[in-house]
C-alpha positions as CSV (number, residue, x, y, z in Angstrom):
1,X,52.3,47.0,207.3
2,X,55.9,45.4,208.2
3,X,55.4,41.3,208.1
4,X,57.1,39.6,210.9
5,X,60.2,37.3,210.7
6,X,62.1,35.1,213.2
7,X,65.3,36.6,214.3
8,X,67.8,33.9,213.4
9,X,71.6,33.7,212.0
10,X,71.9,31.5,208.6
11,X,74.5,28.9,207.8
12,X,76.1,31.4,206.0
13,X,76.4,34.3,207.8
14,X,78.0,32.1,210.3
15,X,80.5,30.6,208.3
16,X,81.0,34.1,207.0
17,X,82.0,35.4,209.8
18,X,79.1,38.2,209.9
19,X,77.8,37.0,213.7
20,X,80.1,38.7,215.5
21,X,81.3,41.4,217.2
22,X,81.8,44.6,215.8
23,X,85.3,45.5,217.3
24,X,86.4,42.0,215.4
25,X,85.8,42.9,212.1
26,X,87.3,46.3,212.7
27,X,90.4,44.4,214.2
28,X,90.4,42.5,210.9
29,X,90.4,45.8,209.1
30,X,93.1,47.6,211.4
31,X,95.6,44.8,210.9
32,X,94.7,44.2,207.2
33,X,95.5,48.1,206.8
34,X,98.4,48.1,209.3
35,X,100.3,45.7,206.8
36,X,100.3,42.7,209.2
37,X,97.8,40.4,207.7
38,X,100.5,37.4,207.9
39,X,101.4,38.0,211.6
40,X,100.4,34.1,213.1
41,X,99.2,33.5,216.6
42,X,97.9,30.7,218.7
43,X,94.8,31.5,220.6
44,X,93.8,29.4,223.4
45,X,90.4,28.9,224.8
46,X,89.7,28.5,228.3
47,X,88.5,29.1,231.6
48,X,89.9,30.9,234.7
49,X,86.8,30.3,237.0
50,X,83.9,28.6,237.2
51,X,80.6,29.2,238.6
52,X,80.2,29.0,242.5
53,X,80.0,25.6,243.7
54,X,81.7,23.6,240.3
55,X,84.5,21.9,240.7
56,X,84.7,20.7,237.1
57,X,83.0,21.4,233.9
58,X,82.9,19.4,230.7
59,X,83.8,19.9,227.5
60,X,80.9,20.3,224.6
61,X,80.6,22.1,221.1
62,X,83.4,20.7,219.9
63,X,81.9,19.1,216.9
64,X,79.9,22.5,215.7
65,X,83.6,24.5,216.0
66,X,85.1,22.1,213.8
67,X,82.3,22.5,211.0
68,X,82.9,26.6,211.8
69,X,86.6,26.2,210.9
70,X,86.9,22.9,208.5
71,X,88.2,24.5,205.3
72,X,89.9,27.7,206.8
73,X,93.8,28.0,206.9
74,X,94.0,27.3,210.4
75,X,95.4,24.0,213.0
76,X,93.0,23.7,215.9
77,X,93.8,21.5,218.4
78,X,91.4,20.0,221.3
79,X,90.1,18.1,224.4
80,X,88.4,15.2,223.2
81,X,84.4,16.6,223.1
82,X,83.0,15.2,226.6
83,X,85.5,15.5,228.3
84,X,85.6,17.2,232.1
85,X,88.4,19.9,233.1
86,X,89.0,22.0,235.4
87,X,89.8,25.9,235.3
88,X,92.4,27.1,234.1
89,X,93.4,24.5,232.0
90,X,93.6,24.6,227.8
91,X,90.4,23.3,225.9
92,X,91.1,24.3,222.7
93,X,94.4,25.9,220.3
94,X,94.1,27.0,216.9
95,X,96.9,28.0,215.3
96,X,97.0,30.4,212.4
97,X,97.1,34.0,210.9
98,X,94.6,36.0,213.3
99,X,92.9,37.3,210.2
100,X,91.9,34.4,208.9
101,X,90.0,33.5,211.8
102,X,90.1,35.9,214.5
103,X,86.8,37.4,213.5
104,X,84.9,34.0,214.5
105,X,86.0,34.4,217.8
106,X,82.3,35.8,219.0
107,X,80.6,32.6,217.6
108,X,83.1,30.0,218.6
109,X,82.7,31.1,222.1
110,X,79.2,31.2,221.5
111,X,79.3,27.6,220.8
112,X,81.3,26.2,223.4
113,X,79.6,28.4,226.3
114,X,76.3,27.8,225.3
115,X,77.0,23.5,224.9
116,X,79.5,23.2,228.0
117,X,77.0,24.7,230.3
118,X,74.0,22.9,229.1
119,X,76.0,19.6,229.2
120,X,77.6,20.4,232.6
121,X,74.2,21.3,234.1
122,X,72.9,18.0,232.8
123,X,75.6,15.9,234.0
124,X,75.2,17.1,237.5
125,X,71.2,16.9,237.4
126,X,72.1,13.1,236.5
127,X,74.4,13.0,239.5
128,X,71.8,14.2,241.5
129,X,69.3,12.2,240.7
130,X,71.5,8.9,241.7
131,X,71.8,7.3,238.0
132,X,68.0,7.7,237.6
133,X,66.7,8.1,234.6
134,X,66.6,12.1,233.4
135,X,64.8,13.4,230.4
136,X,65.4,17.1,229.1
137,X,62.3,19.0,228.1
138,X,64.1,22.2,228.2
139,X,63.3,23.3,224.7
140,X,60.4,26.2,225.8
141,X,63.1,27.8,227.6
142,X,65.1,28.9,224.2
143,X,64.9,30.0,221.2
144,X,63.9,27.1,218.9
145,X,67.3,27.9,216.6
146,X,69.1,26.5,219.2
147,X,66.7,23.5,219.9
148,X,69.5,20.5,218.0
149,X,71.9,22.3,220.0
150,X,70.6,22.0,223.0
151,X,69.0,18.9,223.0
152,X,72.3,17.5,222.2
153,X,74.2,18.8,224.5
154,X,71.7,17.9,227.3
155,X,72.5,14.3,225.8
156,X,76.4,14.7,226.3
157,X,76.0,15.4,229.4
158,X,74.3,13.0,230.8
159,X,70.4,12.9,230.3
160,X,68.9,9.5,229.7
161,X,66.4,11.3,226.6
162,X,65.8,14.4,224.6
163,X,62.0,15.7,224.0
164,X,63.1,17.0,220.6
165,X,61.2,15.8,217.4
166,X,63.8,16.4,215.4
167,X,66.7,14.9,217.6
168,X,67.0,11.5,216.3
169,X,67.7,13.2,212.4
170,X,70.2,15.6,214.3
171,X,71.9,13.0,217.2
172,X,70.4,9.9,216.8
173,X,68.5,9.5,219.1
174,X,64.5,9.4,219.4
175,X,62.8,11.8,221.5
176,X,60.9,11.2,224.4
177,X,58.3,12.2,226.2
178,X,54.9,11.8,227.6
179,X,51.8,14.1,227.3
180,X,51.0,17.8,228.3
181,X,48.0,18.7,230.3
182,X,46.3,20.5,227.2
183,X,45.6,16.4,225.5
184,X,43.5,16.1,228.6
185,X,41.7,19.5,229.4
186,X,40.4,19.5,225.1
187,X,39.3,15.8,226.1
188,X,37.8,16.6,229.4
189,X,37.8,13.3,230.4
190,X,41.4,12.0,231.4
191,X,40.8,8.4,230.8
192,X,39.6,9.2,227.6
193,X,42.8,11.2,226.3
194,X,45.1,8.4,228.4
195,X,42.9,5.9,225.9
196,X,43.2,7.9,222.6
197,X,47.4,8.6,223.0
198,X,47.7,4.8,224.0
199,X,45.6,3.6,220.7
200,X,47.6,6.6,218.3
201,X,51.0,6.2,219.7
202,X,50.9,2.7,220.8
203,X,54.6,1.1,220.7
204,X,56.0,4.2,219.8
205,X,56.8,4.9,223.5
206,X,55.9,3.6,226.9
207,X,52.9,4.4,228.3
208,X,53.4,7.1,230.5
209,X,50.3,9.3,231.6
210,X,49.9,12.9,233.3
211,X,48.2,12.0,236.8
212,X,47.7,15.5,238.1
213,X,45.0,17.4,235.8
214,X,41.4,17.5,237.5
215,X,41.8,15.1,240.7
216,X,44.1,14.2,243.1
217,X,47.4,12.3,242.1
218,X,46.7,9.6,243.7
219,X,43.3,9.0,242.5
220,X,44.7,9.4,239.3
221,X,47.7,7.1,239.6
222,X,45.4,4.3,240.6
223,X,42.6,5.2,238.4
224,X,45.3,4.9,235.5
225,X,46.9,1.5,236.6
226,X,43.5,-0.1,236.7
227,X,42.5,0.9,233.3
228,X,45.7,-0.3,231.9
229,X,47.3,-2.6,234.1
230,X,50.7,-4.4,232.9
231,X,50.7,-2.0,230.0
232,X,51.1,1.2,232.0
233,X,54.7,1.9,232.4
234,X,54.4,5.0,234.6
235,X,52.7,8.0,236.4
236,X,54.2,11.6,235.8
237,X,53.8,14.2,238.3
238,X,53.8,17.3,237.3
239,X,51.4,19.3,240.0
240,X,52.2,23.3,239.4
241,X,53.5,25.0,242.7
242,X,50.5,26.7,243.7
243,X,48.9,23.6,244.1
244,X,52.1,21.1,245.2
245,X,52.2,20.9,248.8
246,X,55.2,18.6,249.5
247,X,55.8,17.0,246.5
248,X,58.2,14.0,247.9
249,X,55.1,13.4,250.2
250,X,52.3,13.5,247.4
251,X,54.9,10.8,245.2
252,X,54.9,8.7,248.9
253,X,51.2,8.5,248.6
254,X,51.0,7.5,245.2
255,X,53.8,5.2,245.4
256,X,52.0,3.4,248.3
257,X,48.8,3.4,247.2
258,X,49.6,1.9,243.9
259,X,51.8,-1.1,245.9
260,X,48.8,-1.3,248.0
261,X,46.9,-2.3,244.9
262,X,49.5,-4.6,243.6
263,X,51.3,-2.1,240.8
264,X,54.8,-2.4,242.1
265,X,55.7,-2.1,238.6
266,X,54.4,1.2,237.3
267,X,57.0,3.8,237.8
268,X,56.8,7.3,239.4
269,X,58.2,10.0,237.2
270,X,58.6,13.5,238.2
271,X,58.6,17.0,236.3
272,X,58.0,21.0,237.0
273,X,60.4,23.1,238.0
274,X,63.3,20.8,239.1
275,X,66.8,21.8,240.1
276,X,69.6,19.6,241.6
277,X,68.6,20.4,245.3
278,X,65.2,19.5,244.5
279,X,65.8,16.7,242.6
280,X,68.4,14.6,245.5
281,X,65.6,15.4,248.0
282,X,63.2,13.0,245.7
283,X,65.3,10.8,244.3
284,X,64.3,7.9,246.5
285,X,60.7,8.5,246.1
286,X,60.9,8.9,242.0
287,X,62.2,6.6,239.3
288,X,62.9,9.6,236.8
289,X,62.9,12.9,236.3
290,X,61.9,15.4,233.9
291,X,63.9,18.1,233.9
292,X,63.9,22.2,231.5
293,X,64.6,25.3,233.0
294,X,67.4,24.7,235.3
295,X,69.2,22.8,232.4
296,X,68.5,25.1,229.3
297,X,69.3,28.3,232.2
298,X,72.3,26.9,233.1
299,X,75.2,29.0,235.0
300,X,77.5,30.0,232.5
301,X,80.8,28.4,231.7
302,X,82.7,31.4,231.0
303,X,85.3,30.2,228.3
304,X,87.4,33.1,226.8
305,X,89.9,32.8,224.7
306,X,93.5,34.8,224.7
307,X,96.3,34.8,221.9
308,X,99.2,32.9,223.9
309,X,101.7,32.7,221.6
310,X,103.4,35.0,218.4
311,X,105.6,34.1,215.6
312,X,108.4,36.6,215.1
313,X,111.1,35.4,212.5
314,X,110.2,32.6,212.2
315,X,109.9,31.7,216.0
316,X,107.1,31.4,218.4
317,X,107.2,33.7,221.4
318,X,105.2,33.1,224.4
319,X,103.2,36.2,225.2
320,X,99.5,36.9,226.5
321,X,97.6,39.7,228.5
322,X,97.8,40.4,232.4
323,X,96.7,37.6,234.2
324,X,96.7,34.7,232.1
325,X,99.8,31.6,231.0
326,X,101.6,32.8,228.3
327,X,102.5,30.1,225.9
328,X,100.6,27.3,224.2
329,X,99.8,24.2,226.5
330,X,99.1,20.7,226.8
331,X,97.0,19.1,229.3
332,X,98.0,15.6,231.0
333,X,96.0,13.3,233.1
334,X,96.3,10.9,235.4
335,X,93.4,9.1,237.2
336,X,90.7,10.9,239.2
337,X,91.3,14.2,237.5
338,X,94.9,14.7,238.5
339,X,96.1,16.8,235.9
340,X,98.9,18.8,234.9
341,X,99.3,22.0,232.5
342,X,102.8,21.6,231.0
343,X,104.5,24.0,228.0
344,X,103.7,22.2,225.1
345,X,106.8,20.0,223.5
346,X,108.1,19.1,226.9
347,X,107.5,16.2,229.9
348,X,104.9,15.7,232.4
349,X,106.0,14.6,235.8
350,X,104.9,10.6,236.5
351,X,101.5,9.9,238.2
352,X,101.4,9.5,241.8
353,X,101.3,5.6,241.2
354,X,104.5,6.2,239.1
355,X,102.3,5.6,235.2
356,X,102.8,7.9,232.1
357,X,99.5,10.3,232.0
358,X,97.7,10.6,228.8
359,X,97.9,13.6,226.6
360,X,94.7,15.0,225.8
361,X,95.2,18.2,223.8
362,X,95.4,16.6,220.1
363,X,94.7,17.8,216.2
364,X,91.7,17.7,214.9
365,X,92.1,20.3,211.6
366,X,95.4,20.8,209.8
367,X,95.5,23.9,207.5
368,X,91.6,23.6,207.0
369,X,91.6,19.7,206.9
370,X,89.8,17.5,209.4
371,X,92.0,14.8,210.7
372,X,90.5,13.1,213.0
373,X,87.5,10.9,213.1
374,X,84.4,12.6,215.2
375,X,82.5,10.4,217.8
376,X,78.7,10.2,217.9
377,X,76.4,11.9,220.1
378,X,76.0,8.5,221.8
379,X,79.7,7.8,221.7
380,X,80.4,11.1,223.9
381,X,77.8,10.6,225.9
382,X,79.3,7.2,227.2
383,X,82.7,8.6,227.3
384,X,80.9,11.4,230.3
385,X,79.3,8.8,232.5
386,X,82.6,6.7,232.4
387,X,84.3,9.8,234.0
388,X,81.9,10.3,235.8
389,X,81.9,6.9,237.3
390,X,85.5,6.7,237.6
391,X,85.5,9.9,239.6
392,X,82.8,8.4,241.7
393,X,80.9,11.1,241.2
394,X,77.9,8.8,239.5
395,X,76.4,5.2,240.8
396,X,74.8,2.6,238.7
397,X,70.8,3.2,240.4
């Protein structure tokens, strides 16, 4: 009888090279034959569209592309990790001989797809929800090798807490959450399971509890606030479909009944299902959000990447495929997102307001070496709200 596994990549068949596609490592053996191992490129990552409705991504994955390529022959250049762009314009350049790193072209993409769209999702869930707090409980939605990964890009982006238990070891930062439905249906008695994770976890988080299980949410909600008063922090609603109703109207009831009874303080928190549209039509009735599906499902960010420029004799020639910018770039930026894409080595125009804009595309390995210092989760993560702010796309709740 065959034993099962888990269907999972190792460290080393990453770094290897050996998750990829098959046509790169028969590239690698075509040019290797061909006599033109030595032939250097630079290869620039990108977009050329987004999905419908984005006017903006942002940047993430950086950090896991740099351990990929730390220690190979190669320059890579970069956008700062968090940071928002538009299409068309250069994320990432690594400069080198294509067959030292153009089989890694499958998982580098990998990387940056999978973590831009996760945090892009996330920061415009946040958006949505009016600067209120947003926790991501999107792990059941993927494949648990990719749980760090996801829970940290979630962060980047803009979510307020991660439900991961390993997150803080990975990012930093300690996991949240409240309690799933299964705590009170093996109890059978909700005030009894609210009582037992209040006297195991204690300090460890605040008191949150699942108002929703055997009676109606508002029973529940009050029938919670009297048994713990001041210590309750909040209510979660997190009502399946089939049985929802209106859900902005069943967090109005709760949120009245419990300021009828003098609990102004306990907050509402809402989960199941949520997507942005969802989301700003509660946002005035809900002090946070729970939030999986629509974040770990995210539309894609569909980076590519194209060889831009050659070296022949000794000198770089712009060149590329049908239908992109030949030539390696740099981005410049000016305030509110008022870029420019000039050929790298010469000048930007002046901002409208007649100030220098700030070049973003900078080194981060040289031949193999990292040379620049790496943010923290955290770090990134305050660098995307600024934006976000400064575009005016986020408000302090």
């Amino acid at each position: 009888m065959r034993e099962p596994k888990l269907y999972m990549s190792t460290l080393d068949e990453i770094l290897s090279g050996v998750i990829t596609d098959i046509y790169f490592e028969r590239t690698k053996r075509i040019i290797e034959r061909s006599g033109l191992s030595n032939v250097k490129v630079k290869m620039e990552a990108h977009v050329y569209s987004l999905p419908e409705g984005y006017e903006w991504a942002i940047y993430a994955g950086l950090e896991e592309v740099l351990a990929m390529l730390k220690g190979k022959p190669v320059d890579v250049y970069s956008l700062p990790e968090g940071t928002i762009f538009k299409a068309k314009e250069p994320l990432l350049m690594i400069e080198g001989r294509y067959v030292d790193f153009g089989i890694f072209e499958t998982a580098l993409l990998g990387i940056l797809r999978f973590a831009s769209s996760i945090a892009t999702k996330a920061a415009r869930i946040k958006i949505a929800a009016g600067g209120k707090t947003v926790l991501y409980f999107g792990l059941r939605a993927l494949h648990p090798a990719v749980a760090p990964s996801a829970d940290r890009a979630a962060y980047i982006g803009g979510a307020d807490g991660v439900s991961g238990l390993f997150s803080e070891k990975y990012i930093g930062v300690k996991p949240s959450g409240t309690m799933p439905h299964a705590l009170i249906i093996i109890f059978g008695d909700q005030v009894k399971a609210w009582k037992a994770f209040y006297e195991t976890v204690g300090e460890e988080a605040p008191l949150i509890t699942l108002v929703d299980t055997f009676c109606d949410e508002r029973e529940e909600a009050l029938m919670a606030a009297r048994t713990f008063g001041e210590k309750l922090w909040g209510v979660r609603l997190d009502t399946p479909s089939s049985r929802r109703g209106k859900m902005k109207e069943i967090a109005e009831e709760v949120r009245w009944t419990l300021n009828l009874h003098g609990y102004r303080n306990v907050k509402i928190i809402i989960s199941g299902g949520l997507d942005e549209k969802k989301i700003a039509e509660l946002k005035d009735v809900a002090d946070g959000f729970g939030v999986g599906t629509s974040i770990s499902a995210a539309p894609n960010i569909d980076i590519s990447m194209d060889i831009v420029e050659i070296e022949k004799d000794g000198k770089w020639i712009p060149i590329t495929k049908r239908g992109k910018l030949p030539g390696a770039k740099q981005l410049y930026r000016c305030k509110g997102l008022q870029d420019y894409i000039v050929p790298w080595g010469e000048k930007p125009p002046l901002c409208p307001d007649g100030s220098e804009p700030k070049p973003l595309m900078k080194k981060f390995i040289e031949n193999g070496r990292l040379v620049e210092d790496l943010p923290s989760a955290k770090e990134i993560r305050e660098y995307v709200i600024y934006q976000l702010k400064e575009l005016g796309l986020l408000q302090s709740p």
